[in-house]
C-alpha positions as CSV (number, residue, x, y, z in Angstrom):
1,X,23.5,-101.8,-50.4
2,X,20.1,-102.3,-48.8
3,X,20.6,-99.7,-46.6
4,X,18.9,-96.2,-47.2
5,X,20.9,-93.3,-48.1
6,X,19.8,-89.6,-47.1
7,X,20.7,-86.6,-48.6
8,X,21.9,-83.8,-46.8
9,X,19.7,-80.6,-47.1
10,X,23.0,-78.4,-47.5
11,X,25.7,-79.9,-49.2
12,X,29.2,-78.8,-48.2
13,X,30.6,-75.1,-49.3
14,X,26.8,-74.0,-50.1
15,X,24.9,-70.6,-48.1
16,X,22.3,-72.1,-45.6
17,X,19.7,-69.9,-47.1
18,X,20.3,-69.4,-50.6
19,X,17.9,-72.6,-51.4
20,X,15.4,-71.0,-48.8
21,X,15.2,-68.1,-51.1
22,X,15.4,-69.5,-54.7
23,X,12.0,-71.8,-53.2
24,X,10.2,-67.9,-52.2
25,X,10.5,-68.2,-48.7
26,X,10.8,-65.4,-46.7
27,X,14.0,-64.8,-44.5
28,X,14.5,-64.3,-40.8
29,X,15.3,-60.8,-41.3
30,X,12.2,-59.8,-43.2
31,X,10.4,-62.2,-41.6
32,X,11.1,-59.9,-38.5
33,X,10.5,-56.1,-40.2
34,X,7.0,-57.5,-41.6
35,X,5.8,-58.4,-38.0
36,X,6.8,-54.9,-36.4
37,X,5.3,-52.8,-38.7
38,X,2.1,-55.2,-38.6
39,X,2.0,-54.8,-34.6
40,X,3.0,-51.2,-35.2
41,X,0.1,-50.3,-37.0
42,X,-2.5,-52.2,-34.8
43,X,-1.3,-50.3,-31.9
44,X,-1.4,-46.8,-33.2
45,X,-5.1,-46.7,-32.6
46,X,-5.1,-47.6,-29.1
47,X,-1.9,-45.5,-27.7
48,X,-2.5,-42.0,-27.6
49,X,0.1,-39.6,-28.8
50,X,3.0,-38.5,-26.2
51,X,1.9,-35.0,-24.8
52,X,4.0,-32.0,-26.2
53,X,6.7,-30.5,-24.4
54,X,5.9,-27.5,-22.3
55,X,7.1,-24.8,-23.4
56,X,10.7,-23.6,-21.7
57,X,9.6,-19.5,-21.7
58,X,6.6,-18.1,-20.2
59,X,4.3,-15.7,-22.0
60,X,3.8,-12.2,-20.9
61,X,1.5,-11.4,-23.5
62,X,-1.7,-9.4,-21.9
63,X,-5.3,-10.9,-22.9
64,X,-5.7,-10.7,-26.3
65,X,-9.5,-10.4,-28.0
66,X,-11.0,-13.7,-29.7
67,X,-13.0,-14.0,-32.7
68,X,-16.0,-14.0,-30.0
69,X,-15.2,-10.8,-28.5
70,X,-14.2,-12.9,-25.1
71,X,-10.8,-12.3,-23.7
72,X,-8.7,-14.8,-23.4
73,X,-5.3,-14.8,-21.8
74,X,-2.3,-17.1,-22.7
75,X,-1.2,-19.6,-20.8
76,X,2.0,-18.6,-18.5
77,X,4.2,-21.2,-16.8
78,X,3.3,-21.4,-13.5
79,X,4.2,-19.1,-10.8
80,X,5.1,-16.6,-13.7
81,X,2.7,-13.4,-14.1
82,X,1.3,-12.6,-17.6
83,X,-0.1,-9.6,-16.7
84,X,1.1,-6.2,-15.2
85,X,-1.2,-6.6,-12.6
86,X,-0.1,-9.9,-11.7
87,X,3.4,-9.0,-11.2
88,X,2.5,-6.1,-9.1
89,X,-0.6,-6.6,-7.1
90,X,1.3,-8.4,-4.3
91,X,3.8,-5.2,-4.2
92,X,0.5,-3.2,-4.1
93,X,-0.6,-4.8,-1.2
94,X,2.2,-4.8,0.8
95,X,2.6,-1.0,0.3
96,X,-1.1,-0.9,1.2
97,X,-0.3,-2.8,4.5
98,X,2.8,-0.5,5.1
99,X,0.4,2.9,4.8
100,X,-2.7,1.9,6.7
101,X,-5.5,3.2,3.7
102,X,-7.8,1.0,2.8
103,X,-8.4,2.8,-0.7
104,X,-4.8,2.8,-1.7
105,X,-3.4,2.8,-5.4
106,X,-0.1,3.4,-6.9
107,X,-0.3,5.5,-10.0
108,X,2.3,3.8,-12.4
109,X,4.1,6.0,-15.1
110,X,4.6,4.9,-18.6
111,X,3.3,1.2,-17.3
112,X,2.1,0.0,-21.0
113,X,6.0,1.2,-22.4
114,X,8.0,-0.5,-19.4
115,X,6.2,-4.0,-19.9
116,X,6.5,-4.0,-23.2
117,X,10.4,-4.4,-22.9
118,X,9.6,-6.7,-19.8
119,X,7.9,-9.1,-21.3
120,X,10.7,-10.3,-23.5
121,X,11.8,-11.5,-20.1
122,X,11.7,-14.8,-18.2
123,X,11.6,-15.6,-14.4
124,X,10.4,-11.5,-14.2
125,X,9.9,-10.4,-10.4
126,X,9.6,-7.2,-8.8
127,X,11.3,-5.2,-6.5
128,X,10.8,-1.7,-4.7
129,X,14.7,-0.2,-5.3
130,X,13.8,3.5,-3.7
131,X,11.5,6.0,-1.9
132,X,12.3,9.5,-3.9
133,X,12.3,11.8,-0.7
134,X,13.0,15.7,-2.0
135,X,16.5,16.6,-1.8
136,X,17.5,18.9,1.4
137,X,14.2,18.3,3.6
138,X,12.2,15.7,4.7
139,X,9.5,16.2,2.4
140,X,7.7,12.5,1.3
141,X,5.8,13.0,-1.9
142,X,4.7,9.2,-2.3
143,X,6.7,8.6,-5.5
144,X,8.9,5.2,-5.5
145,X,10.7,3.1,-8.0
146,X,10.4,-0.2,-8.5
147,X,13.3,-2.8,-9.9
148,X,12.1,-5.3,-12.5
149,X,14.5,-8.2,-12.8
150,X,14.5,-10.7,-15.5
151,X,16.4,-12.8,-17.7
152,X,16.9,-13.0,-21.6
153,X,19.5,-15.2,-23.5
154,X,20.7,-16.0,-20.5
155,X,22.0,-13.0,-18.5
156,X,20.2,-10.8,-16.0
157,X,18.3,-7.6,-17.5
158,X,16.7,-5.2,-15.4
159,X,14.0,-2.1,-15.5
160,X,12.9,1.0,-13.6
161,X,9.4,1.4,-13.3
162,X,8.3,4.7,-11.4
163,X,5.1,5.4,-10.0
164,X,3.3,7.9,-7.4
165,X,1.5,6.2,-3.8
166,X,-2.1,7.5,-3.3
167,X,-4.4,6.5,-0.2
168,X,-7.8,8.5,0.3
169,X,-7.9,10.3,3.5
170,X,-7.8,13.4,5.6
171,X,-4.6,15.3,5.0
172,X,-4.0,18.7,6.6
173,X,-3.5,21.8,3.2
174,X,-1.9,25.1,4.4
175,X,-4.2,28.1,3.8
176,X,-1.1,30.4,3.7
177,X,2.5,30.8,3.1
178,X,4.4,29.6,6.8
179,X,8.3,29.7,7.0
180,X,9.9,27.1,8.9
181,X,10.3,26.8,12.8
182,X,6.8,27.9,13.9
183,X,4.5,26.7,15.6
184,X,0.9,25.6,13.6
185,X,-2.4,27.2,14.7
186,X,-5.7,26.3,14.2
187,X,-6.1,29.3,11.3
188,X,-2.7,28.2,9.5
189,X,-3.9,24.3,8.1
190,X,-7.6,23.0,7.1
191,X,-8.4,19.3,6.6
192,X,-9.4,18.0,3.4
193,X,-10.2,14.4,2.1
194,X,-8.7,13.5,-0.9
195,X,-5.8,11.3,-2.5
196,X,-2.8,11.7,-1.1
197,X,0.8,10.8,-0.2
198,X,1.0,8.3,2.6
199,X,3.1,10.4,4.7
200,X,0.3,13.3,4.3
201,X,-2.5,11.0,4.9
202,X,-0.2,9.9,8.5
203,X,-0.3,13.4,9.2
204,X,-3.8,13.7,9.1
205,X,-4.8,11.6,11.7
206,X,-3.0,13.9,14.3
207,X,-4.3,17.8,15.0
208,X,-1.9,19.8,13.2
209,X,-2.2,22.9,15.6
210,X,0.6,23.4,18.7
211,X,3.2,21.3,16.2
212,X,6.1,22.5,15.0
213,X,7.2,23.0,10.8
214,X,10.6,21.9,10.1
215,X,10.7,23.2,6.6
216,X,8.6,26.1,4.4
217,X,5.4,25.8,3.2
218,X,3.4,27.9,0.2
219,X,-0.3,28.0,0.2
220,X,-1.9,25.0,-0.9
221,X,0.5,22.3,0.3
222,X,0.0,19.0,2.2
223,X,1.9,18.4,5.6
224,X,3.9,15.6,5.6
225,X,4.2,13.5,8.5
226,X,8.1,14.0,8.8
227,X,7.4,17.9,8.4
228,X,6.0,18.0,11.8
229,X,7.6,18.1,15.4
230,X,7.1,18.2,18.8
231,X,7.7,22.1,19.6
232,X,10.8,23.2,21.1
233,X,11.4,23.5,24.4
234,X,13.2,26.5,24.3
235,X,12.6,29.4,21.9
236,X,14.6,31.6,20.0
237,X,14.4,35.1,21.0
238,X,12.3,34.3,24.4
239,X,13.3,34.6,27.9
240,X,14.3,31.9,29.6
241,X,15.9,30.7,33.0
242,X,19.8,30.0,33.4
243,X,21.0,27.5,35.7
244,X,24.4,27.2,36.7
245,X,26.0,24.4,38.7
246,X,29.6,24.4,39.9
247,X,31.3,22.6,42.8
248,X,29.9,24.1,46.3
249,X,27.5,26.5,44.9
250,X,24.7,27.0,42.3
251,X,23.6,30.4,40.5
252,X,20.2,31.4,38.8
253,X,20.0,33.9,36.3
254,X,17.5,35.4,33.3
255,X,18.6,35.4,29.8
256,X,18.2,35.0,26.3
257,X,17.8,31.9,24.1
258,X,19.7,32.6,20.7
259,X,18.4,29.1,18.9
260,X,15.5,27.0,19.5
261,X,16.3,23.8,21.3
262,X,14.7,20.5,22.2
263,X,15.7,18.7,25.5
264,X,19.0,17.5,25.8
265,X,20.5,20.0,23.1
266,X,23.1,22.8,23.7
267,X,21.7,25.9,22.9
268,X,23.4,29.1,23.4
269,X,21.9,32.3,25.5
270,X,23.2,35.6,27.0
271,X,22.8,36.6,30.2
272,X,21.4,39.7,31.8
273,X,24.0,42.2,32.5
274,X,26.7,39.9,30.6
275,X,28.9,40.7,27.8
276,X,29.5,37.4,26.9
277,X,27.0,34.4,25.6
278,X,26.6,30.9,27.5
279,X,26.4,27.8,26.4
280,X,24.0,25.6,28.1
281,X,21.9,22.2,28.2
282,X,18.3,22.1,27.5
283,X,16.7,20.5,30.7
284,X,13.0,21.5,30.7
285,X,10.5,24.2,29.5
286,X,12.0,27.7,28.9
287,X,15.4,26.1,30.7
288,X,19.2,25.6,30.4
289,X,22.0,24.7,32.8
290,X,25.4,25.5,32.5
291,X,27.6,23.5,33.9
292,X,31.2,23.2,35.0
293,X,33.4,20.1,34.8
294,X,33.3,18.8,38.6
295,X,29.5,20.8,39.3
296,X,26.5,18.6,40.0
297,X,24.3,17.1,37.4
């Protein structure tokens, strides 16, 4: 009996913290949630705030006016243009390279229309898709198209923007109507500076008299580059010499040409005397040869 008894601070079948609580004390759990949101809220003054997201789609928008009268652009993604001259000054300057002018310009049609719709698009890039070259002749008037590609929602959308290649130089302008397939003289061009097609302005650095006009021209017109040849070395209508080469013996004779032709091109003529034309190969100035399986070259 002398022995000292101790109570036990939960007696059997009762909740460990049920006492804990009836006394006010606070539990584990609580206990826990007071301390976080203390640390939480001594913290939030020395972390800054996580940066925002950048944004997934570029802006196209051009510079807009501020309050100040500055202009100030918005922010694109980089790599994307924002502008119309963005997107196309690199095309600009390799169709500068390509023509040789240092004062070069492309004269855009409809530019402020076309971006508009463009600049709903992402991941926008340009193109050239053609070189408009007259239908029938070889007549380059400078105008192209370009292909811009972008996306929206997801699939691929594309535009056609058209505009007209101008260089400043010295072009050759025809003083007076001149049907094709005769040869320039010094009284049929004059050279003028102003802007022009690339493929006049190539023209122009080559005397236009003693070359030959593949196409029509009225008065007023600018020679393109590809309207101009070397003249023919035969000539239709004019006398020339016909050669002819058989096995064992060759023959000369005069005759006629009936088409121009260049060397290396059958062109058919007609004898002196003869009833019949010839058919012969252009070999030099004012010169065919006709030959005959078997005759010499």
């Amino acid at each position: 009996m002398g022995a000292d008894r101790r109570l036990p601070l939960v007696s059997r079948g009762e909740q460990p913290w049920e006492c804990s609580r009836a006394e006010g004390t606070p539990s584990p759990l609580s206990f826990s949630l007071v301390v976080g949101v203390v640390l939480g809220l001594l913290l939030a003054g020395s972390v800054p705030p996580p940066a925002p997201a950048a944004p997934t789609r570029p802006s196209f928008l051009p510079p807009a006016s501020a309050g100040t009268g500055s202009a100030v652009a918005a922010a694109p993604v980089r790599g994307t243009p924002s502008t119309p001259a963005a997107l196309l000054a690199p095309l600009e300057e390799s169709l500068r390279q390509a023509c040789g002018c240092d004062s070069f310009e492309v004269r855009w049609r409809d530019l402020a229309g076309v971006w508009a719709a463009a600049s709903r698009l992402d991941s926008l890039r340009a193109e050239v898709e053609s070189t408009k070259v007259a239908s029938g002749s070889a007549r380059d008037t400078g105008a192209l198209v370009v292909r811009l590609r972008g996306r929206e929602r997801g699939r691929t959308q594309e535009l056609l923007l058209s505009g007209d290649e101008r260089c400043r130089a010295a072009g050759w302008i025809v003083r007076h109507a001149l049907r094709a397939q005769v040869v320039l003289r010094d009284g049929d061009v004059e050279q003028v500076t102003d802007w022009l097609p690339p493929a006049a302005a190539r023209a122009g650095r080559v005397p236009a008299a003693g070359r030959y006009t593949r196409r029509a021209y009225t008065r007023g017109e600018w020679i393109s580059e590809a309207d101009l040849g070397d003249p023919p070395l035969v000539r239709r209508g004019e006398a020339l010499r016909v050669l002819y080469a058989s096995t064992g013996f060759h023959l000369q004779g005069i005759g006629v040409a009936r088409a121009d032709g260049w060397e290396g091109d059958l062109v058919v003529a007609r004898l002196e005397g003869a009833t019949r034309d010839c058919r012969g190969i252009v070999t030099g100035p004012g010169q065919i040869e006709v030959r005959e399986p078997g005759g010499n070259p």
